[in-house]
C-alpha positions as CSV (number, residue, x, y, z in Angstrom):
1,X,26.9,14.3,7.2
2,X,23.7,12.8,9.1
3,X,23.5,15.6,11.6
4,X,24.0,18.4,9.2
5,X,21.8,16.6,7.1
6,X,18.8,16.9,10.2
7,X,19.6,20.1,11.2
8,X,19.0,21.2,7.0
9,X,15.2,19.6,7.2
10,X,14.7,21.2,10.6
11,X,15.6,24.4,8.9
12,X,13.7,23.5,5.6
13,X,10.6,22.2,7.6
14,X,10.2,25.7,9.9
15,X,10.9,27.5,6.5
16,X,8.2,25.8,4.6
17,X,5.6,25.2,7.6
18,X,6.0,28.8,8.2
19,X,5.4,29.6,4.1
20,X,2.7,27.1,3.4
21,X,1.3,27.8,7.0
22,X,-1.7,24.7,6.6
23,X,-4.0,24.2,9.6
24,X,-3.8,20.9,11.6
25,X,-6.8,18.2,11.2
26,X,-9.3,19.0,13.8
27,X,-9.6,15.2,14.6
28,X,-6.2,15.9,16.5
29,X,-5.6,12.7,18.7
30,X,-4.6,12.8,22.3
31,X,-1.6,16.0,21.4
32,X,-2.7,19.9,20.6
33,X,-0.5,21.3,18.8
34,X,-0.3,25.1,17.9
35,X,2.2,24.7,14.6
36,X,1.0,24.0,11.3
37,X,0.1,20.7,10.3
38,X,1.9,20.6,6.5
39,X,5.1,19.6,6.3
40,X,4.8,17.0,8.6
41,X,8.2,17.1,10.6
42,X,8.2,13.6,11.4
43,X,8.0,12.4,7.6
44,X,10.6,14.6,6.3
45,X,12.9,13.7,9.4
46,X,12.2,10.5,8.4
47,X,12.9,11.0,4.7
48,X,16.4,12.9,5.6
49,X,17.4,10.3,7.8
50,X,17.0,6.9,6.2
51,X,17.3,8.7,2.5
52,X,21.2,9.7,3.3
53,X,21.4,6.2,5.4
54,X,20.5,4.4,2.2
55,X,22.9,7.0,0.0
56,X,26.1,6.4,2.2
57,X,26.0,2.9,3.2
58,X,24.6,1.5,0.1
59,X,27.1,2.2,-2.2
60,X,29.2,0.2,0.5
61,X,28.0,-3.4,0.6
62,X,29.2,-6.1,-1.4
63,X,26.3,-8.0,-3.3
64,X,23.7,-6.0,-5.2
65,X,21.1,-7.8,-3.3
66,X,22.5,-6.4,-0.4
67,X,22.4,-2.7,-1.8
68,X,18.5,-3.6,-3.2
69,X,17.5,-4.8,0.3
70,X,19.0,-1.9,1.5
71,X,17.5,0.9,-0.1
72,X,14.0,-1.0,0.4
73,X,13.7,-1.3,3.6
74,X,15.0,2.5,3.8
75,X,12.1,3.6,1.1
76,X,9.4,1.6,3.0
77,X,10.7,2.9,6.7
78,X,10.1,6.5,4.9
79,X,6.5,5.3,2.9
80,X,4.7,3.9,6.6
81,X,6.0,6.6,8.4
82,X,4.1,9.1,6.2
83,X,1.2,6.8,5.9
84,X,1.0,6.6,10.2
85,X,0.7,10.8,10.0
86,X,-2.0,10.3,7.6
87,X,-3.5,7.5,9.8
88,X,-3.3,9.1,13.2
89,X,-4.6,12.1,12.0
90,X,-8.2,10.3,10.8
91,X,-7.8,11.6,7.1
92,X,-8.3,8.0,6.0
């Protein structure tokens, strides 16, 4: 379900780069990159991945504490990944 799952946001995230079609920060570091730099690919991988880790295996521990912790560390694994694009990119 993972892998279909990626290959869905890699479909989703040529689909809407190609649509919304933004232009990459010109304080680009080290990489030059000739696709659109909205969606970020990396954040929406990120957000496919650890959202339908946290939607399968949650529902499978024991203790709720287990389930909160969990879900958490998935959310916050998907917040600093978007915040690092935002970072790296100089917006801030």
């Amino acid at each position: 379900m993972v892998a279909i799952g990626m290959v869905g946001e890699t479909l989703l995230f040529k689909a809407l780069s190609n649509l919304i079609g933004r232009a990459r920060p010109p304080t680009q570091i080290w990489i030059i990159l000739k696709i659109p730099g909205f969606p970020s690919g990396h954040t929406m991988a990120a957000v496919t991945f650890f959202g339908l880790l946290a939607y399968l295996l949650a529902p499978k521990m024991r203790s709720a504490f287990g389930r909160f912790s969990w879900s958490d560390w998935q959310s916050w694994s998907c917040f600093f990944i978007g915040f690092t694009r935002v970072f790296t990119a100089g917006i801030i």
